[in-house]
C-alpha positions in Angstrom: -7.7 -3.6 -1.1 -5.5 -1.9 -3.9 -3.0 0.3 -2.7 -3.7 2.5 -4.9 -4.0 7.1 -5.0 -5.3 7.7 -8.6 -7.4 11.1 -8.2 -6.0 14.3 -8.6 -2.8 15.1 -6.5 -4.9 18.1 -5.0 -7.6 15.5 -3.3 -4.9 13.7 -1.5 -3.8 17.5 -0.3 -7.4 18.0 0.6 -7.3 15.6 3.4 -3.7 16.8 4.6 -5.0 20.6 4.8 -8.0 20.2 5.8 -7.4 18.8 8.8 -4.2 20.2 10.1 -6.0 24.3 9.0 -9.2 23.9 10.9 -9.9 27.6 11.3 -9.5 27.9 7.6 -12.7 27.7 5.2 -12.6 24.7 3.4 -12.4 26.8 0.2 -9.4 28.2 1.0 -7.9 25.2 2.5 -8.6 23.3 -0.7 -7.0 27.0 -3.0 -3.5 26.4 -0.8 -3.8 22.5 -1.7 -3.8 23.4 -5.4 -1.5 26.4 -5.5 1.4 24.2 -3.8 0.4 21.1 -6.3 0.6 23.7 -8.9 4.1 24.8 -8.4 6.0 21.8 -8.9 5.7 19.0 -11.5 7.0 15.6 -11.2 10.2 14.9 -14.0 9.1 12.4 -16.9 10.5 8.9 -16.3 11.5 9.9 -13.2 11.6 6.7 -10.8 14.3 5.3 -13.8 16.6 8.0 -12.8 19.2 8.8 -10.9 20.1 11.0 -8.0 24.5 11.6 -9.1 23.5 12.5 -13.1 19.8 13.4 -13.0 18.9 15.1 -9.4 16.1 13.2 -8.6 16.2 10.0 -6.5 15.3 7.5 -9.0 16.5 3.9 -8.8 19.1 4.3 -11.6 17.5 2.0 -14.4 19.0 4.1 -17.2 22.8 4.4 -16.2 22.5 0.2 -15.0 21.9 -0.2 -18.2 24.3 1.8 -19.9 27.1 1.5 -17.7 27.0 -1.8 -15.6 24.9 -4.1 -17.8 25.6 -3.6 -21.4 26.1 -6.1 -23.9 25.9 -8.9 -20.6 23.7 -11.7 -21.3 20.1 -12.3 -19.3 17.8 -15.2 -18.8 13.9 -14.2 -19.2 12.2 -13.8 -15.6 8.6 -14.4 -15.2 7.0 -12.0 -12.6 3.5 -12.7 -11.4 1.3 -9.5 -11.3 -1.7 -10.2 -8.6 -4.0 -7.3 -8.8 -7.1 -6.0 -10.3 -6.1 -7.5 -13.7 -3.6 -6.7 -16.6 -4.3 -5.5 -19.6 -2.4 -7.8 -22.1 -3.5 -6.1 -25.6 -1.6 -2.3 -24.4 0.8 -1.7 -26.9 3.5 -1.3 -24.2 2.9 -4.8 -22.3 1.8 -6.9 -25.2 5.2 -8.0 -26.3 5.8 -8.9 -22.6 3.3 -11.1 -21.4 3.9 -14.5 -20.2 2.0 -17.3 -22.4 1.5 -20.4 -21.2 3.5 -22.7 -23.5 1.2 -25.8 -22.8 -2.0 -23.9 -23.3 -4.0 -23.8 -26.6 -6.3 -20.6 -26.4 -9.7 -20.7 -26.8 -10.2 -24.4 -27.3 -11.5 -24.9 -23.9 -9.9 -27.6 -22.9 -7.1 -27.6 -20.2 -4.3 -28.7 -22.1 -1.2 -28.2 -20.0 -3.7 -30.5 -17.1 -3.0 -27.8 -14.4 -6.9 -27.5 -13.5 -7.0 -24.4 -14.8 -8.7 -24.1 -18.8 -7.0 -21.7 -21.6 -4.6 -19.9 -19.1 -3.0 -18.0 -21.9 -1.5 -14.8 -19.4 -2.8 -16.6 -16.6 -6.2 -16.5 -14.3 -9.1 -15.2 -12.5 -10.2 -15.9 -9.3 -13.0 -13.4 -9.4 -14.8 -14.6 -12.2 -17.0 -18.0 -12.8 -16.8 -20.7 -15.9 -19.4 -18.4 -18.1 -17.3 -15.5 -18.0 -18.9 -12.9 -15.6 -16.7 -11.7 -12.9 -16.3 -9.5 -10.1 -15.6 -6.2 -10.3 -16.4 -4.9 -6.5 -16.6 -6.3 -3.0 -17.0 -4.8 0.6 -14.0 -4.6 2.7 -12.7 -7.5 5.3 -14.3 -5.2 7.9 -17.5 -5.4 7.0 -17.7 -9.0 6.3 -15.9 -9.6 9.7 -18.4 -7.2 11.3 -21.0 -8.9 9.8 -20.5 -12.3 11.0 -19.8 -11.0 14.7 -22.8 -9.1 14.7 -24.7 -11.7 13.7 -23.6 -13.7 16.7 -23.3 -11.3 19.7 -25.5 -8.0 18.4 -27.6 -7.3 21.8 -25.4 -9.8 24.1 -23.5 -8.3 27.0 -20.6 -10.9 28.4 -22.3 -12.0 31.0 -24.7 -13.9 28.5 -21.5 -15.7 27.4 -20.6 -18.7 29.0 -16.6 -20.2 27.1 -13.9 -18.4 27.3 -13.5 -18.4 24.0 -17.0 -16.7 23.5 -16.1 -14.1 25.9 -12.5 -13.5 23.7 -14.1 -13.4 20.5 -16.9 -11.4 22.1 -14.0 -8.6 23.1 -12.9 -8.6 19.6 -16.7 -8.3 18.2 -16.3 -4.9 20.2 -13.4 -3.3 18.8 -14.7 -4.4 15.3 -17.8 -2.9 15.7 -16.5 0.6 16.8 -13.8 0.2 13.9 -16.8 -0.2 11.8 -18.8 2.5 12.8 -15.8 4.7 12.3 -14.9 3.6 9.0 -18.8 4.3 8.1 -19.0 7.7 9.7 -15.7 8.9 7.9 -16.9 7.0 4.5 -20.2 9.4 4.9 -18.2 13.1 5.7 -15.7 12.0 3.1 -18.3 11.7 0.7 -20.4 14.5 1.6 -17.1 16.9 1.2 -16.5 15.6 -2.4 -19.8 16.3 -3.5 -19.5 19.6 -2.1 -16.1 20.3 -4.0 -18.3 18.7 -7.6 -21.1 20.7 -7.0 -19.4 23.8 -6.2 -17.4 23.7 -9.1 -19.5 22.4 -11.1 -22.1 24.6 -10.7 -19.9 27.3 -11.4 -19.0 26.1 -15.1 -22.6 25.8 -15.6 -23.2 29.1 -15.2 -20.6 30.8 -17.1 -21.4 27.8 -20.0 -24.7 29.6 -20.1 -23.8 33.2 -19.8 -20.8 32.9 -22.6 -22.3 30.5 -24.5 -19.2 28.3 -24.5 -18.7 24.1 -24.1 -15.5 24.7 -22.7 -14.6 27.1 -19.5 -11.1 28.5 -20.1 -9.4 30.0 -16.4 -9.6 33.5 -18.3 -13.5 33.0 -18.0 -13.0 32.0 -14.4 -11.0 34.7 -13.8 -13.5 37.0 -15.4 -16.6 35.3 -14.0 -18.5 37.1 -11.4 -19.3 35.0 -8.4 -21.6 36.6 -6.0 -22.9 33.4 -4.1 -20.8 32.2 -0.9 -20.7 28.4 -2.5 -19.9 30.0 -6.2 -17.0 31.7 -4.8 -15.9 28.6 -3.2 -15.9 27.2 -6.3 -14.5 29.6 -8.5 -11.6 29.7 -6.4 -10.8 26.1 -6.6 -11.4 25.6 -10.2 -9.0 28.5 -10.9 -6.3 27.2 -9.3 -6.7 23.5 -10.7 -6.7 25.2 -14.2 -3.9 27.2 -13.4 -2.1 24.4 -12.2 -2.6 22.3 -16.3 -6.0 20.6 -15.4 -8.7 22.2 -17.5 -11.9 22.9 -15.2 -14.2 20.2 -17.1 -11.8 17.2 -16.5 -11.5 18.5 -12.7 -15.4 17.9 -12.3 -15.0 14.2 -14.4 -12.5 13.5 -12.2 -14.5 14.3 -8.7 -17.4 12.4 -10.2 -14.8 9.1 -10.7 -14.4 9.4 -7.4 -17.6 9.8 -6.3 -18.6 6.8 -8.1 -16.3 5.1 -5.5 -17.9 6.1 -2.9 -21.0 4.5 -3.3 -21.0 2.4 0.0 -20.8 -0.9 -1.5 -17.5 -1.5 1.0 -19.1 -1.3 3.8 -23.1 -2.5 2.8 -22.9 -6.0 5.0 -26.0 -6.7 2.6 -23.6 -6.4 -0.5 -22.5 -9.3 -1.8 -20.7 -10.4 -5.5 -19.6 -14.1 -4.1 -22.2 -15.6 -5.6 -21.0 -14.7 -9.0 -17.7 -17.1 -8.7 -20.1 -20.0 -8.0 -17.2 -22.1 -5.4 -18.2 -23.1 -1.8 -16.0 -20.0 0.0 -16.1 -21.9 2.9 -13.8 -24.5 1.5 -10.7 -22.7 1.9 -8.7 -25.5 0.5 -10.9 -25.3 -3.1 -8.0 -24.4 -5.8 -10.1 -25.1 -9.1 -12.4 -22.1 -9.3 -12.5 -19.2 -11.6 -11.8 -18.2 -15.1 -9.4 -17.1 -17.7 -10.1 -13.5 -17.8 -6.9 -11.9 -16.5 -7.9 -8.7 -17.5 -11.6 -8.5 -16.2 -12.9 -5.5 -15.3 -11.6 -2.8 -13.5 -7.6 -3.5 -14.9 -6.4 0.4 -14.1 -4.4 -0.9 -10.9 -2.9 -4.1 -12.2 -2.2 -2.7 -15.9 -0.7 0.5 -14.2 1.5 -2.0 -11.5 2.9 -3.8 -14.9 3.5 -1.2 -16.8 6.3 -0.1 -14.3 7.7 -3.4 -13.7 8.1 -4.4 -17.6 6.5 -2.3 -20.0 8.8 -2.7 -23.0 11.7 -0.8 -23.3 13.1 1.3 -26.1 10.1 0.9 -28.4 9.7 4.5 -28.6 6.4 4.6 -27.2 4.8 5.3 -24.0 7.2 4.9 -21.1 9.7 2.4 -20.2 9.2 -0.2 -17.1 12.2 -1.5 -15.2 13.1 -4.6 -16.1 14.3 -5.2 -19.7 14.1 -9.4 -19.9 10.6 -9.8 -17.9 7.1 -11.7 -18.8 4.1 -10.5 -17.0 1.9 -13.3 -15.5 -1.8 -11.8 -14.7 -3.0 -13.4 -12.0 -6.5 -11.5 -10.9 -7.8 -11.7 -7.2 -8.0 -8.1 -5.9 -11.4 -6.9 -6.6 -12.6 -2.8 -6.2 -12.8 -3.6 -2.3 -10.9 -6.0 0.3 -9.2 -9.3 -1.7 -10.6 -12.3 -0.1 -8.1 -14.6 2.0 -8.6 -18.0 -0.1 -7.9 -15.9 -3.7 -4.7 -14.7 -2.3 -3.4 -17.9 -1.8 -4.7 -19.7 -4.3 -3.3 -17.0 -6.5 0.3 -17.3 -4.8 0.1 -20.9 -5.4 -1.0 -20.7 -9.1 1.7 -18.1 -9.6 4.8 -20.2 -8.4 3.3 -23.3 -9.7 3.3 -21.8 -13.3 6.8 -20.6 -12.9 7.1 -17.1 -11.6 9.8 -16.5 -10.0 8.8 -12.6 -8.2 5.4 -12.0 -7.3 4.1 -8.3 -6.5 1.6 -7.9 -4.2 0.3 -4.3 -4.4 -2.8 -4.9 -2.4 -3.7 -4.9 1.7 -6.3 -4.7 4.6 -7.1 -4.6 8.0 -7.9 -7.7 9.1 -7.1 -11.3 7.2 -9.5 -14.6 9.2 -8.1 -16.6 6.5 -4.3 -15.6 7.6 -3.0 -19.5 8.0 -3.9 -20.0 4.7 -2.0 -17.3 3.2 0.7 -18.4 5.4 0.7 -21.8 4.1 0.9 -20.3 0.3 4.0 -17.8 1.2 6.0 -20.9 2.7 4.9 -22.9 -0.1 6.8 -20.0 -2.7 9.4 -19.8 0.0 10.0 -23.6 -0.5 10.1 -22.9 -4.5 12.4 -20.3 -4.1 9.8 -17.1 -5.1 10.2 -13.8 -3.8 6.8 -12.1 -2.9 7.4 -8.2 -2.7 4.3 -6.3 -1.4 3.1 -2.8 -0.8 3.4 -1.5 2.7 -0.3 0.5 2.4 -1.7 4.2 2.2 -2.5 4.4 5.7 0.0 6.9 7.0 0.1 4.3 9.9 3.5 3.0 12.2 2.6 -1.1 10.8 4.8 -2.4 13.2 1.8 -1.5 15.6 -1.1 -1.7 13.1 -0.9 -4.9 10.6 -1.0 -4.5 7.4 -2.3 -7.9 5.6 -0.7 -9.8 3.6 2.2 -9.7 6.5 5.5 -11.2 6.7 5.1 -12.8 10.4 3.4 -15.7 10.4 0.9 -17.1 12.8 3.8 -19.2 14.8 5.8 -15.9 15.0 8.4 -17.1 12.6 8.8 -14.1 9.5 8.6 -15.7 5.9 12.4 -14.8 4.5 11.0 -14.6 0.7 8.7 -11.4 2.0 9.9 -7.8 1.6 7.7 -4.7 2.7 7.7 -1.3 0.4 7.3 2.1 1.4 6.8 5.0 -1.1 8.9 8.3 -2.0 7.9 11.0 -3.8 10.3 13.1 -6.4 10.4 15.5 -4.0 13.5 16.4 -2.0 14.5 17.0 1.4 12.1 16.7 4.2 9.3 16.2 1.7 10.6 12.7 0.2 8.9 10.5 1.9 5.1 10.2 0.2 2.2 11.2 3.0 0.3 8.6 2.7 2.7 5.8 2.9 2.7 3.7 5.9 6.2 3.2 7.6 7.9 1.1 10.5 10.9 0.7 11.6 10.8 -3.4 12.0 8.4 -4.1 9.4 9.3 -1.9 6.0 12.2 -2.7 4.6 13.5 -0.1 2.2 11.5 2.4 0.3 11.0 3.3 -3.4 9.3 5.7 -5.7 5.3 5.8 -5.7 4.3 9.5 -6.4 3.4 10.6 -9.7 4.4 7.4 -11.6 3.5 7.5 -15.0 2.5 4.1 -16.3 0.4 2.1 -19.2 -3.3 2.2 -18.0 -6.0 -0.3 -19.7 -8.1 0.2 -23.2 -6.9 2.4 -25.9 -3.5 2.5 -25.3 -3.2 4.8 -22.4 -1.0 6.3 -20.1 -1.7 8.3 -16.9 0.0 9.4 -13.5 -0.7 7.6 -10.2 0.5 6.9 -6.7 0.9 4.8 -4.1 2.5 2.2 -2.0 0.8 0.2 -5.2 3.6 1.6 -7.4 6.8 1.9 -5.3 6.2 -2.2 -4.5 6.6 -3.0 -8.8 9.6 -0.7 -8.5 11.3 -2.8 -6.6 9.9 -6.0 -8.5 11.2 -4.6 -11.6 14.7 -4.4 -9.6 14.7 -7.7 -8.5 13.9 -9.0 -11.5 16.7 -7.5 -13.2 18.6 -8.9 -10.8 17.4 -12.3 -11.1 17.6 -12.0 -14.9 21.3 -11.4 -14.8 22.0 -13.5 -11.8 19.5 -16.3 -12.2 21.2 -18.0 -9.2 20.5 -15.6 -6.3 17.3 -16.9 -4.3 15.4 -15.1 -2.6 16.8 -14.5 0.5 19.5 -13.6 -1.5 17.6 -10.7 -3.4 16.1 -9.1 -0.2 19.9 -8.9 0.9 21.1 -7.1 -1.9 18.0 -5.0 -2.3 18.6 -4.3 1.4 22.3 -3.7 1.8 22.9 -1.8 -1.5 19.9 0.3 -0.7 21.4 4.0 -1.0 21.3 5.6 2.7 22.2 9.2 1.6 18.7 10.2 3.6 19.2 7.8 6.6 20.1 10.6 9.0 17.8 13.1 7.6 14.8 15.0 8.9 11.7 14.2 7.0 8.0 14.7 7.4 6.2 11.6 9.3 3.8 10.3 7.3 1.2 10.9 10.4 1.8 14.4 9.8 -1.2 14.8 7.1 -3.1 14.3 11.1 -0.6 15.7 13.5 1.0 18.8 11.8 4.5 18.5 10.6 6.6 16.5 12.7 9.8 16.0 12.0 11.5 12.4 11.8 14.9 10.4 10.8 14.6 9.1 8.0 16.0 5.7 9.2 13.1 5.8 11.7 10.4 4.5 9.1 12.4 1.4 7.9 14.7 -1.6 8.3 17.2 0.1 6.7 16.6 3.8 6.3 17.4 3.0 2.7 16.3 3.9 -1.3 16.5 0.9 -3.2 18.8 1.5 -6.2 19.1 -0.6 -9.3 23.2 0.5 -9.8 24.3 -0.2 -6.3 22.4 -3.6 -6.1 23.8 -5.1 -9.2 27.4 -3.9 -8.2 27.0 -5.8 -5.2 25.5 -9.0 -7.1 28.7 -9.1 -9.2 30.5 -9.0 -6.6 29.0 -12.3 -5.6 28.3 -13.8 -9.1 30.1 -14.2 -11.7 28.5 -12.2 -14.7 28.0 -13.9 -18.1 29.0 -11.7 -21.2 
C-alpha cells in the first residue's frame, strides 16, 4: 500500500486527539487539533536544509552543494521510482526522466528485445496490452482472508486432519479477527469523516444562503449564528481551519477526497481489478505482462516521491529535489490498495535489468504469501549491485515485532545487505521530531529522514502540494544516495548503507522524543536512539565528507 498522509495535517491530528481526550466532545477535540496545526508552519524547502546555518534539521542539500561538491565532476545515476506512477510531462521532472536509449516510442514494436514494448520512462504492471489499467485494489488482508475463508469458514480443528491444515487453520484465525478489525475501524473511521463534511458543510450552506455569497470568508463564520448542536460543531472547526490559511470551501473538497477513499473497495473480498491485466496471477514466475503507461492513473504518490528525489534543480520553478545528476525510471506496480507480491518483483527485476542503480520503495503491507519471490528479486539487485531503499510505514508500530512488507530478512533468516529501512521526521524540534505516524524499531529502521510537510511536484497541470509520510522521508534518502553514487560511482551498495549509516548526524540520539505509539498511549517519552539502528538523521554533508574520505574525488 502507499505510504502515503496527503489530507490535511489536522485529519492526522484528529486521530491523535481523539483518542488520547475521550472525555472531550469530538468538536472540540478536532478545534485543539487545528489551533495547534495553525500555529506553526513548516519552512519552504525545508528537508534541503540544514540544522548549523538554517535551524531546521534538513539533510544539508544546499551547503553540499555549495561547499563540498562544487565545480566536482558527476556521472548520471538512474533511480528506479516504484509507485503509483510518475508523471513524466511536469515541468519540474521532464528534463529528468530516464529514456530508454534502445526504445523507439510509439511504434509498437519492442525494439531494445527486453519483452517489454515502447518502454520510453519505463512500465506498467497494472495495466494490460490495450491500455486500461488499474487504478485500485483491496488490501493483502482481504485477499488472504478471502482464500482462508474459503477453506476453513464453519470448520473447527477437530474437522482437520494434517498438521499442516491445523497450522494454516490457526493462522486463518488471527486473519480473520485482523479482518474484522480492520473492517470495523474502516466503518467508525468513515462514519466520523462524514460527520466532520457534513457538519461543516452544512454550515457554509447556510450562511451561502443567508449572505448570498459563493465564498464563506472566517469573518462570516465568526459572525454566523449557529444555534444547532451539530452547526456549532461545525462552525467551530471550519473557523479554526480558516484561521489556520485553509479557506472553509477547500476544507470540505478536501474531506470529500478523502471520503472518496473510503469507499470499501480494500477490504470488499468480492472486489476484484485483476482481470484487467489479463496474466495468469497464479504464475508467479510470468515477467512479460503489462503496459507502457508509467504514469497511469492515480500518479499523486509516485510523481510526489520523484519530485523529491530529482526534480530539477535551479530552473527557477517549483522546488528543488535532491539529487542534481539523477534520471527517473517509472516503474508502476502499487495500485490505490495493497501492491501485489509478483508486481513487486517483477518490477525490481525490470528496474535493475534496465540499469538503475537505487530503487525507492515507498510502499508496504501486512502480510506478503508471495514473500520468496520478492526475496528472490532483492538478491537478484543485490547480485547487480542495486540499493533498494524503502519506507518503514505509517503505522506508528515497533516493526521489529510487527513486519512491515517488503522486509529486509529473508525467508532463510539471512538480511538482504542492499536493503535500508526509513523512518520519518517532521520540522519540528525537540521531543516533537520524530513524525507520529511513522513506524520505528530499534533492529529494523536504520536511520531516519524528513517526511512531514514535504512539498513536491504532484501530477497534471504542473502542480505542487505538501504531503507526508514514511513515503517521502524513503526518496530523501534515495536522493542522498544517489548523490553519492553520482560522485562516487564506485561505492556499492553495502557501501552506501555504511555511509548513510555512519555519517548519519546523532545530535538527537540521547534525546527524549514522543513514541510514535503515543497518538494511542498518551505521550510517552523515549530515546531517540530507541526507534533505530543508529539513532541517526541522515545528512547529505556528513555522508559525502566521509565518502571522500574513502574515494578519491574527480574535479
Amino acid at each position: 500500500m502507499l505510504i502515503l498522509i496527503i489530507l490535511p495535517s489536522f485529519i492526522k491530528a484528529v486521530k491523535t486527539i481523539t483518542s488520547i481526550m475521550k472525555k472531550i466532545t469530538l468538536a472540540a477535540a478536532l478545534c485543539f487539533a487545528l489551533m495547534s496545526q495553525a500555529q506553526t508552519k513548516r519552512p519552504d524547502n525545508w528537508f534541503n536544509l540544514d540544522a548549523t546555518k538554517d535551524g531546521v534539521n534538513g539533510v544539508s542539500t544546499e551547503r553540499t552543494y555549495e561547499e563540498l561538491l562544487k565545480g566536482k565532476k558527476s556521472t548520471t545515476v538512474v533511480v528506479a521510482v516504484l509507485d503509483s506512477g510518475v508523471d513524466y510531462t511536469h515541468e519540474d521532472l521532464k528534463d529528468v526522466m530516464w529514456t530508454n536509449p534502445g526504445e523507439i516510442a510509439g511504434n509498437g514494436i519492442d525494439d531494445d528485445k527486453n519483452g517489454y514494448i515502447d518502454d520510453i520512462h519505463g512500465w506498467s504492471f497494472l495495466g494490460n496490452k490495450d491500455g486500461r489499467n488499474v487504478e485500485k485494489d483491496n488490501l493483502e488482508l482481504t485477499r488472504v482472508y478471502k482464500d482462508l475463508h474459503a477453506k476453513y469458514n464453519g470448520k473447527t480443528e477437530a474437522d482437520l486432519k494434517t498438521k499442516e491444515e491445523k497450522k494454516e487453520f490457526k493462522f486463518y484465525q488471527v486473519v480473520k479477527a485482523d479482518y474484522d478489525k480492520e473492517v470495523a475501524q474502516a466503518e467508525a473511521t468513515a462514519n466520523q469523516y462524514k460527520f466532520i463534511r457534513d457538519a461543516v458543510a452544512g454550515v457554509l450552506d447556510k450562511i451561502k444562503k443567508e449572505k448570498g455569497v459563493e465564498k464563506v470568508t472566517l469573518d462570516d463564520l465568526k459572525a454566523f449564528d449557529a444555534k444547532e448542536q451539530k452547526d456549532k460543531q461545525g462552525k467551530m472547526i471550519a473557523m479554526a481551519q480558516a484561521a489556520s490559511g485553509m479557506e472553509p470551501d477547500e476544507l470540505v473538497e478536501q474531506l470529500d477526497e478523502a471520503l472518496k477513499g473510503m469507499d470499501g473497495s480494500r477490504l470488499d473480498v468480492n472486489f476484484d481489478t485483476r482481470s484487467i491485466v489479463g496474466d495468469n496471477y497464479n504464475d508467479i514466475n510470468e515477467k512479460y505482462y503489462g503496459n507502457a503507461d508509467c504514469k497511469g492513473p492515480g500518479a499523486f504518490h509516485g510523481t510526489h516521491v520523484a519530485g523529491i528525489i530529482a526534480a530539477k534543480r535551479k530552473n527557477g520553478i517549483g522546488m528543488d529535489g535532491v539529487a542534481d545528476n539523477v534520471r527517473i525510471m517509472s516503474v508502476r506496480c502499487v495500485p490505490d490498495g495493497d501492491e501485489r507480491d509478483k508486481d513487486v518483483a517483477n518490477a525490481i527485476r525490470y528496474a535493475v535489468d534496465n540499469g538503475a542503480q537505487i530503487i525507492n520503495m515507498s510502499f508496504g503491507k501486512k502480510y506478503s504469501p508471495g514473500k520468496k519471490a520478492v526475496d528472490d528479486a532483492v538478491k537478484y539487485a543485490e547480485s547487480k549491485g542495486v540499493l533498494l531503499i524503502h519506507a518503514a510505514g505509517n503505522a506508528s508500530e515497533n516493526i521489529d515485532e510487527i513486519v512491515h512488507y517488503p522486509c529486509k530478512k529473508m525467508e532463510n533468516g539471512k538480511t538482504a545487505p542492499n536493503f535500508i529501512d526509513i523512518g520519518a521526521l517532521s520540522w519540528k524540534k525537540d521531543d516533537a521530531i520524530v513524525a507520529p505516524f511513522s513506524n520505528y524499531g530499534k533492529k529494523t529502521v536504520d536511520i531516519f529522514s524528513p517526511g512531514v510537510d514535504i512539498y513536491s511536484t504532484v501530477p497534471d497541470l504542473n502542480q505542487y502540494k505538501d504531503a507526508s509520510g514514511t513515503s517521502m522521508a524513503a526518496p530523501v534518502v534515495a536522493g542522498v544516495a544517489a548523490v553519492l553514487k553520482s560522485y562516487f560511482p564506485e561505492l556499492t551498495p553495502k557501501q552506501l548503507i555504511k555511509i548513510l549509516t555512519k555519517s548519519s548526524v546523532k545530535t538527537y540520539k540521547n534525546a527524549k522524543v514522543i513514541k510514535p505509539e503515543a497518538s494511542r498511549k498518551g505521550d510517552e517519552l523515549v530515546k531517540f536512539s530507541e526507534l533505530s539502528k543508529t539513532g541517526g538523521i541522515v545528512n547529505l554533508y556528513e555522508a559525502v565528507k566521509m565518502a571522500q574520505g574513502m574515494v578519491k574525488v574527480k574535479g
